[in-house]
PDB file of N, CA, C, O and CB in Angstrom:
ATOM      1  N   UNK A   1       0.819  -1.191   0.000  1.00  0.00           N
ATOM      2  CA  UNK A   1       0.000   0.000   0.000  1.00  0.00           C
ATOM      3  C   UNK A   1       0.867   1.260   0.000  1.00  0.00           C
ATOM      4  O   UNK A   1       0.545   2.235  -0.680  1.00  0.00           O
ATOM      5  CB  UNK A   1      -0.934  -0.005   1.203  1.00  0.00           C
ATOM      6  N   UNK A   2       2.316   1.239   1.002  1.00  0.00           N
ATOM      7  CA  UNK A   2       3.124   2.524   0.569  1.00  0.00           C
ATOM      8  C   UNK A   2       3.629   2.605  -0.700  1.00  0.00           C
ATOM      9  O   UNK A   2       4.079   3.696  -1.051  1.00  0.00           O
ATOM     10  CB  UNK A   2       4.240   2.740   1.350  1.00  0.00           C
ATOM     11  N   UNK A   3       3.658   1.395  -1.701  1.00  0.00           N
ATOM     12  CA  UNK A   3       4.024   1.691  -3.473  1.00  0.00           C
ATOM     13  C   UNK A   3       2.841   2.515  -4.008  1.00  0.00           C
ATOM     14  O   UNK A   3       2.994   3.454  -4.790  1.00  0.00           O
ATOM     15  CB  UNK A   3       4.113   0.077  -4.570  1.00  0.00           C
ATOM     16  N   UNK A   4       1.678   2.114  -3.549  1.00  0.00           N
ATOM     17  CA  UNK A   4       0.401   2.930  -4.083  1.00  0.00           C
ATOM     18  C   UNK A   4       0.880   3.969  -3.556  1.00  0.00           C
ATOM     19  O   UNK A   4       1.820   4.342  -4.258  1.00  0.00           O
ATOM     20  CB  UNK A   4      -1.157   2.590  -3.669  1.00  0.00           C
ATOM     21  N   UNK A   5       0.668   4.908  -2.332  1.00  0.00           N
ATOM     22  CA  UNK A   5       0.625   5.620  -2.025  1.00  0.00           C
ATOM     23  C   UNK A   5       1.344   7.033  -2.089  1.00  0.00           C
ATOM     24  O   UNK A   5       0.994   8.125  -1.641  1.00  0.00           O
ATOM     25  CB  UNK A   5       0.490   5.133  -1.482  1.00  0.00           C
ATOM     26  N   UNK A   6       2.746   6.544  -2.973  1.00  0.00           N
ATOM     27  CA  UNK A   6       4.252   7.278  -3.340  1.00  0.00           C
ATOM     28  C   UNK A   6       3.916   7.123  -5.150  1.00  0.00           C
ATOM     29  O   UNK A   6       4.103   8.208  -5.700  1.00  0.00           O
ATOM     30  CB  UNK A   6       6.098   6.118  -2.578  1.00  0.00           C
ATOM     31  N   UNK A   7       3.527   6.145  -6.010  1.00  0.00           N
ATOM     32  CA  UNK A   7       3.447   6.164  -7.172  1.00  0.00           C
ATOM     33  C   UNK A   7       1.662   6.451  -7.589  1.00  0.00           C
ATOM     34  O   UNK A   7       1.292   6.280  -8.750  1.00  0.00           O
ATOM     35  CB  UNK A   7       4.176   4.830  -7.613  1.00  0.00           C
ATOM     36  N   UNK A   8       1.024   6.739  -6.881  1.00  0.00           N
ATOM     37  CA  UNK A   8      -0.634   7.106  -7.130  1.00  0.00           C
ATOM     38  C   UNK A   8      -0.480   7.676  -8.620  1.00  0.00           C
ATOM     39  O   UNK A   8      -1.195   7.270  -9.537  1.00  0.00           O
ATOM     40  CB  UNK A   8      -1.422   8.469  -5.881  1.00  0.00           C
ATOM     41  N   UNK A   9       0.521   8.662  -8.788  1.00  0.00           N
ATOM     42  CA  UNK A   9       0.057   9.185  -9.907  1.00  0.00           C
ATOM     43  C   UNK A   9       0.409   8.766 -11.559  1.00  0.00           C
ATOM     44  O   UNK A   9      -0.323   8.971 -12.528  1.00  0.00           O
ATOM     45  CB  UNK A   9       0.380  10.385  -9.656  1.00  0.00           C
ATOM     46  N   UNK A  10       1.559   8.214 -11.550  1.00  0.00           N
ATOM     47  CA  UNK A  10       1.475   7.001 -12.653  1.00  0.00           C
ATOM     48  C   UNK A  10       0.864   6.351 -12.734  1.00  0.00           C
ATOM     49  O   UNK A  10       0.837   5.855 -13.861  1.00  0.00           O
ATOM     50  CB  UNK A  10       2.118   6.275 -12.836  1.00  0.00           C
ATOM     51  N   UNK A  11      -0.139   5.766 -11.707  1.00  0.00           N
ATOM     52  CA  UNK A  11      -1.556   4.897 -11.791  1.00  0.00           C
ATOM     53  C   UNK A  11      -2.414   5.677 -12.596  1.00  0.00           C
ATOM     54  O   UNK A  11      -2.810   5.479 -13.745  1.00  0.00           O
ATOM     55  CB  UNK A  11      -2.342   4.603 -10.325  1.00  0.00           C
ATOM     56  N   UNK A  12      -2.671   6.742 -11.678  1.00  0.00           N
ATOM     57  CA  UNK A  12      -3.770   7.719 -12.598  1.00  0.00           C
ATOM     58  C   UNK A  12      -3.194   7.761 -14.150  1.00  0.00           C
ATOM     59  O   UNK A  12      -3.911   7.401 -15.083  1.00  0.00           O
ATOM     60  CB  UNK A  12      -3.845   9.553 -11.927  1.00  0.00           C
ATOM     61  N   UNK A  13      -1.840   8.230 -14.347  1.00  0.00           N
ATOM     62  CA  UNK A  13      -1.799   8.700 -16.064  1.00  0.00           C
ATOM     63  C   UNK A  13      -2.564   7.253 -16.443  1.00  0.00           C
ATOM     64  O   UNK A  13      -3.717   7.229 -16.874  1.00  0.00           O
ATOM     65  CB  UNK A  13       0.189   8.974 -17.009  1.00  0.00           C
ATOM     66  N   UNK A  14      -1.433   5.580 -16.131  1.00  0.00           N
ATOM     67  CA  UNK A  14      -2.288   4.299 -16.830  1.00  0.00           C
ATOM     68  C   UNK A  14      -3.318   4.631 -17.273  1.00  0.00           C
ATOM     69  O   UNK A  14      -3.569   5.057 -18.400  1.00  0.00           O
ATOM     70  CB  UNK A  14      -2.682   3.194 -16.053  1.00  0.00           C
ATOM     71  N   UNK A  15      -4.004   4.449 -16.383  1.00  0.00           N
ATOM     72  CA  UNK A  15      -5.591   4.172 -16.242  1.00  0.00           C
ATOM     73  C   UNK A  15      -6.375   5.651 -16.706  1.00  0.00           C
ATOM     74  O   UNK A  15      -7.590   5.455 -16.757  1.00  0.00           O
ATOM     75  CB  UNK A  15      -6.023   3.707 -14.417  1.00  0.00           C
ATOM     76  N   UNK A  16      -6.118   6.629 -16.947  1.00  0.00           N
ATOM     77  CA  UNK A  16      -6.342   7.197 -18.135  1.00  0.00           C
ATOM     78  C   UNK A  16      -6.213   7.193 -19.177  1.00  0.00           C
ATOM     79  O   UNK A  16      -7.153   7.363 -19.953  1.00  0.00           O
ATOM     80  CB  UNK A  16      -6.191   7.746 -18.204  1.00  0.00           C
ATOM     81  N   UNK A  17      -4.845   6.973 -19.591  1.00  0.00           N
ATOM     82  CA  UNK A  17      -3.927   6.127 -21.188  1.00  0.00           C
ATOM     83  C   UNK A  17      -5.562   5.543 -21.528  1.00  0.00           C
ATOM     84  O   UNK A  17      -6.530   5.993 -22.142  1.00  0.00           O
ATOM     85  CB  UNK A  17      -2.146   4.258 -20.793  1.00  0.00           C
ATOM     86  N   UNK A  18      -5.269   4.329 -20.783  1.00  0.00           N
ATOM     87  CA  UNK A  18      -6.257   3.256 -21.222  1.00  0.00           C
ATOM     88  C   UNK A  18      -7.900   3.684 -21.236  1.00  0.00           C
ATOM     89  O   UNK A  18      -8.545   3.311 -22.216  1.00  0.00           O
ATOM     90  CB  UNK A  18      -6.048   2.002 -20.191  1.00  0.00           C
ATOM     91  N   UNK A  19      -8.442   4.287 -20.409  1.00  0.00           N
ATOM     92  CA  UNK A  19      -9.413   5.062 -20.926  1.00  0.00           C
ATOM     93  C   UNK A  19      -9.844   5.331 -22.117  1.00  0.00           C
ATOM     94  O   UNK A  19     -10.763   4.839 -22.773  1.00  0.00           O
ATOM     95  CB  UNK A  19      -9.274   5.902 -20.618  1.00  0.00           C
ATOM     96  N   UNK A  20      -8.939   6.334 -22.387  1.00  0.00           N
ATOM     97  CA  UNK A  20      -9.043   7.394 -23.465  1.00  0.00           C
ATOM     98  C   UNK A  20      -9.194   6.287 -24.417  1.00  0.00           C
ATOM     99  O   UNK A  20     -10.206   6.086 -25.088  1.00  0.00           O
ATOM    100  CB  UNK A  20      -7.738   8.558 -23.723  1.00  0.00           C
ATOM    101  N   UNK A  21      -8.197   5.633 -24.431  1.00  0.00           N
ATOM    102  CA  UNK A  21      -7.827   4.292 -25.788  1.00  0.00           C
ATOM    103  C   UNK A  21      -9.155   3.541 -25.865  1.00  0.00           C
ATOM    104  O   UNK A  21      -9.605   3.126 -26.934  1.00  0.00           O
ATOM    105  CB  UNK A  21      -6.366   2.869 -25.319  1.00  0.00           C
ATOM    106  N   UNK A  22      -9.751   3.387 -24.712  1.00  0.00           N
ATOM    107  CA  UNK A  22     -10.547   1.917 -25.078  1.00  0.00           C
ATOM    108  C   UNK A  22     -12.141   3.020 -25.656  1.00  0.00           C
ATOM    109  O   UNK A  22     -12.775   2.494 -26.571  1.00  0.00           O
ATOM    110  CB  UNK A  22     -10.868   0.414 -23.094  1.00  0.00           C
ATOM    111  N   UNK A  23     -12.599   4.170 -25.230  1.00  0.00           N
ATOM    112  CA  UNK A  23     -13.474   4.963 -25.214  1.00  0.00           C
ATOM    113  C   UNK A  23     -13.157   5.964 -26.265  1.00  0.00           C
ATOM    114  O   UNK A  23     -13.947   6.907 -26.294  1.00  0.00           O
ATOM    115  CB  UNK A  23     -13.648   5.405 -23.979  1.00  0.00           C
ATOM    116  N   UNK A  24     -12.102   5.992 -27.218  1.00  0.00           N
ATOM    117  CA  UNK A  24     -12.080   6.686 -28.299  1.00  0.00           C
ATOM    118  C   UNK A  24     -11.510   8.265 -28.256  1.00  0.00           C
ATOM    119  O   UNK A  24     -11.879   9.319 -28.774  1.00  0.00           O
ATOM    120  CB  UNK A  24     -13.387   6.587 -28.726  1.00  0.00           C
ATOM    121  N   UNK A  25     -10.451   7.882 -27.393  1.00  0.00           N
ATOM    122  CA  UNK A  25      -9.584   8.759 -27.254  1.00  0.00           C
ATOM    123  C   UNK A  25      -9.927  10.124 -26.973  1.00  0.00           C
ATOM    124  O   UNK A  25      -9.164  10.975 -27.432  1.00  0.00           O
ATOM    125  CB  UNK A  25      -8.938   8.689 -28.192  1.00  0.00           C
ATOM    126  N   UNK A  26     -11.019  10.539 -26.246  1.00  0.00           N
ATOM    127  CA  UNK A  26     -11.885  11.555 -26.167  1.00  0.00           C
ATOM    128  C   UNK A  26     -12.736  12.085 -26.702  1.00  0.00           C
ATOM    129  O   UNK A  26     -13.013  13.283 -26.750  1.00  0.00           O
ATOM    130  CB  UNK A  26     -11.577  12.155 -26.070  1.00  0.00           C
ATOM    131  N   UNK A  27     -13.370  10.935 -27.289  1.00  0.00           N
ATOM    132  CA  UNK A  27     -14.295  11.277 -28.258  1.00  0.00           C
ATOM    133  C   UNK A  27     -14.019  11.717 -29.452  1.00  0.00           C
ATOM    134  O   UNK A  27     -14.711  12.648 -29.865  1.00  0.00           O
ATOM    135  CB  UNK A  27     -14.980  12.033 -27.872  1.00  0.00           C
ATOM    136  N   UNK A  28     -13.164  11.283 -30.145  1.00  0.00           N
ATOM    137  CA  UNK A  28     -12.509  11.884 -31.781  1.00  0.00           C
ATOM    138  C   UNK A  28     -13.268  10.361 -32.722  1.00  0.00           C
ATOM    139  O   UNK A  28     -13.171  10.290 -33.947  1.00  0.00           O
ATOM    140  CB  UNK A  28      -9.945  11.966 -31.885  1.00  0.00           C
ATOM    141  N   UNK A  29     -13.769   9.593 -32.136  1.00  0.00           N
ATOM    142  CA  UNK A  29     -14.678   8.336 -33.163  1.00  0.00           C
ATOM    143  C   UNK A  29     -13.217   7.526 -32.815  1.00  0.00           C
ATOM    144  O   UNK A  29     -13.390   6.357 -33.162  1.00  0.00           O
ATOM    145  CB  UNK A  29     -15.244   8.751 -35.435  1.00  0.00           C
ATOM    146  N   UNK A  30     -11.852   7.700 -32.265  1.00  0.00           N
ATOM    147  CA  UNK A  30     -11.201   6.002 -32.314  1.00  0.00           C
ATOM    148  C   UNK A  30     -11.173   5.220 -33.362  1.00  0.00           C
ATOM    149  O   UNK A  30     -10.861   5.331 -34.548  1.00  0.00           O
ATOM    150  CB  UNK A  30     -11.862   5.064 -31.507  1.00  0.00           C
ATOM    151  N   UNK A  31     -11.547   4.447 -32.700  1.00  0.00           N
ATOM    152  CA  UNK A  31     -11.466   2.793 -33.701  1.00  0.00           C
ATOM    153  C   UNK A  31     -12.629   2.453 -34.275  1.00  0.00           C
ATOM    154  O   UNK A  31     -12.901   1.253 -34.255  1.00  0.00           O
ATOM    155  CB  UNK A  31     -11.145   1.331 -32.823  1.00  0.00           C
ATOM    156  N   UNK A  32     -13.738   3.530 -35.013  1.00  0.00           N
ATOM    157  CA  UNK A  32     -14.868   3.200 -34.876  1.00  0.00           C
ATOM    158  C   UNK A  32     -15.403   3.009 -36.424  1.00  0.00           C
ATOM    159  O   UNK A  32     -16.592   3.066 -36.735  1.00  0.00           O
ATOM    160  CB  UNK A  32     -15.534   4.178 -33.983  1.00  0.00           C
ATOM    161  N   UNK A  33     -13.802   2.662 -37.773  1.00  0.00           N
ATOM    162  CA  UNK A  33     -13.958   2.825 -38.781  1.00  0.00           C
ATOM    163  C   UNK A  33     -13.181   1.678 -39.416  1.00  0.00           C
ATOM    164  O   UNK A  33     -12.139   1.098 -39.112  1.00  0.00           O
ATOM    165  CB  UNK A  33     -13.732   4.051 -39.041  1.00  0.00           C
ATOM    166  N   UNK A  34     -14.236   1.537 -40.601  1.00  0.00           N
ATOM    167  CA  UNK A  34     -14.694  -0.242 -40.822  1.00  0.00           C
ATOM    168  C   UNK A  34     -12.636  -0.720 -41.922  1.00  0.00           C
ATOM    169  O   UNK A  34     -11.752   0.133 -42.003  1.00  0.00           O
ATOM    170  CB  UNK A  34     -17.147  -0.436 -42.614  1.00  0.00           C
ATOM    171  N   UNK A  35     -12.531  -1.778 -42.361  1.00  0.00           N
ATOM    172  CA  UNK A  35     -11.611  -2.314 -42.551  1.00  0.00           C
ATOM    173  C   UNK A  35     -11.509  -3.155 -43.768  1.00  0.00           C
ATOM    174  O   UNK A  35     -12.084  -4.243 -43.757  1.00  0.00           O
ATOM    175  CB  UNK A  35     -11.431  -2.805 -41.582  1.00  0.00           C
ATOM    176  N   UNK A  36     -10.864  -2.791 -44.786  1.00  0.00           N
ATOM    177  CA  UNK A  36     -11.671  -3.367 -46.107  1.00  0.00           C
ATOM    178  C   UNK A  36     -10.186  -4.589 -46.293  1.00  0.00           C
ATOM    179  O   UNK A  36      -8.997  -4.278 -46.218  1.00  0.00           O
ATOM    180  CB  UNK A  36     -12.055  -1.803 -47.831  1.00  0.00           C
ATOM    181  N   UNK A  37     -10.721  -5.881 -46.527  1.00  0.00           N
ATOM    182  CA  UNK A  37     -10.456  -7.048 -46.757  1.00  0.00           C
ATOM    183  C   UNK A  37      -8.576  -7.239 -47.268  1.00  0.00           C
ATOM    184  O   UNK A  37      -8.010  -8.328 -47.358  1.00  0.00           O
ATOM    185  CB  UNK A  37     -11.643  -7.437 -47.860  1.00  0.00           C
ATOM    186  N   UNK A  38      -8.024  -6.087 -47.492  1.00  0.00           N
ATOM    187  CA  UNK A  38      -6.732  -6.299 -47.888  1.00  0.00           C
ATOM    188  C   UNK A  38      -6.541  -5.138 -46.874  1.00  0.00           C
ATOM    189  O   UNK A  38      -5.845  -4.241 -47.351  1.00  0.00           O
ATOM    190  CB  UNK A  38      -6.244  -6.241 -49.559  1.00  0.00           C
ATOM    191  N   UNK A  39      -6.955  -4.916 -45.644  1.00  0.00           N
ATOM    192  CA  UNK A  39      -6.280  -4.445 -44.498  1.00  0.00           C
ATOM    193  C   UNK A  39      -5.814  -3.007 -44.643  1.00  0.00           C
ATOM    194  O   UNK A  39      -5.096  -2.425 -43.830  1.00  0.00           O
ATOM    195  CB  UNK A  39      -5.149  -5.322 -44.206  1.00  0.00           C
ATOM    196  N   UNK A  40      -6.268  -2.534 -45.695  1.00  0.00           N
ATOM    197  CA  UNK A  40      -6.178  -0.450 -45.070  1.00  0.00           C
ATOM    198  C   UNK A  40      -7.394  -0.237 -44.517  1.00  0.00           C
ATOM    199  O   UNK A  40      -8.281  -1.091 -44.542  1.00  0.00           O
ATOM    200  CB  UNK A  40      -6.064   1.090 -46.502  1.00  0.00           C
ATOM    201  N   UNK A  41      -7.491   0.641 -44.108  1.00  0.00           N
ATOM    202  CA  UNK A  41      -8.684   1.367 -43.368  1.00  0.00           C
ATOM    203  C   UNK A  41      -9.483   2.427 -44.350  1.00  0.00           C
ATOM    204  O   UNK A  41      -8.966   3.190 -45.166  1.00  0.00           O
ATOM    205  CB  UNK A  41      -8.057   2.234 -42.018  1.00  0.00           C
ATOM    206  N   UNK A  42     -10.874   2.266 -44.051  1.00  0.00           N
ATOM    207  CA  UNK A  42     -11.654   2.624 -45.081  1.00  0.00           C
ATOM    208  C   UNK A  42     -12.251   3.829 -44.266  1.00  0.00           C
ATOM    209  O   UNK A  42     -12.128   3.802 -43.041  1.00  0.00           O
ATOM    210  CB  UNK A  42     -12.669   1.446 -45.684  1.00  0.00           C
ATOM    211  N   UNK A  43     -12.845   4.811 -44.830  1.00  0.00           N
ATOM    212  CA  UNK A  43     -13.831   5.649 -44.124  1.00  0.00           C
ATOM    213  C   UNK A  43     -15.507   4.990 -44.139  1.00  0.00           C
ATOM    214  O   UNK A  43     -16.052   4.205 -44.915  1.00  0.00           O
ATOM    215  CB  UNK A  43     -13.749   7.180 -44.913  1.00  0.00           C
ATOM    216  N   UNK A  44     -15.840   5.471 -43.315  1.00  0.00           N
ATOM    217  CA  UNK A  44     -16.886   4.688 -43.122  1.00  0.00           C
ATOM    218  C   UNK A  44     -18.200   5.172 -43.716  1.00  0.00           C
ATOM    219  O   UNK A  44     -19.294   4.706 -43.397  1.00  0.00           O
ATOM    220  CB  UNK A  44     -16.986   4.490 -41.797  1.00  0.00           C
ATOM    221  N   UNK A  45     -17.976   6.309 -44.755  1.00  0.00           N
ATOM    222  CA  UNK A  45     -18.739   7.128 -46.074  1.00  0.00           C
ATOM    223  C   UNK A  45     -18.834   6.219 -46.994  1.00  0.00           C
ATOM    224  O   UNK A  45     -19.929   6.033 -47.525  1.00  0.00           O
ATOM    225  CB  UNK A  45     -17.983   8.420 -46.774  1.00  0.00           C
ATOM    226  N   UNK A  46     -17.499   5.328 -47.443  1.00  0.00           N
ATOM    227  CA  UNK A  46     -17.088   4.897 -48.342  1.00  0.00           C
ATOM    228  C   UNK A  46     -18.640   3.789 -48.725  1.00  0.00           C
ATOM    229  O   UNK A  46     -19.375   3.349 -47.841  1.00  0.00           O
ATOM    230  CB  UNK A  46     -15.532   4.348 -47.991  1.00  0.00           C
ATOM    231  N   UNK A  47     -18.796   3.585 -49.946  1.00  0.00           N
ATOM    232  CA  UNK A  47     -19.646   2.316 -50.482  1.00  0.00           C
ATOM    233  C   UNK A  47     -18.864   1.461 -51.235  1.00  0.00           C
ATOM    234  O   UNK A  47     -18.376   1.924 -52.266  1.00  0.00           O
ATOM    235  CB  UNK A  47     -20.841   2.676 -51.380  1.00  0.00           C
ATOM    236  N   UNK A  48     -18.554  -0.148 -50.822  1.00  0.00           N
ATOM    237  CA  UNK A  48     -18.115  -0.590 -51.206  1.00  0.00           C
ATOM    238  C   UNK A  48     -18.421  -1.365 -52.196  1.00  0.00           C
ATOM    239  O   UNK A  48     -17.552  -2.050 -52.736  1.00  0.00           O
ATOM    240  CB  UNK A  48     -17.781  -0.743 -50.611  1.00  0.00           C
TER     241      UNK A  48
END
């Protein structure tokens, strides 16, 4: 509990890092755009 208590705040950045990452980085849409079959990334306007 004194490692928590002396490093608290590198916990906090983590576990924000990962936040942001898993929730789309603050709301900018992330990972939320589709993936066309030979692996570039497509916009998600696109009609395929």
């Amino acid at each position: 509990m004194e490692w928590l208590a002396s490093n608290w705040i590198w916990v906090a950045l983590v576990v924000g890092m990962l936040g942001m990452h898993l929730f789309g980085h603050g709301g900018h849409g992330g990972h939320s755009g589709r993936h066309d079959p030979e692996g570039g990334a497509r916009r998600p306007d696109e009609r395929s």
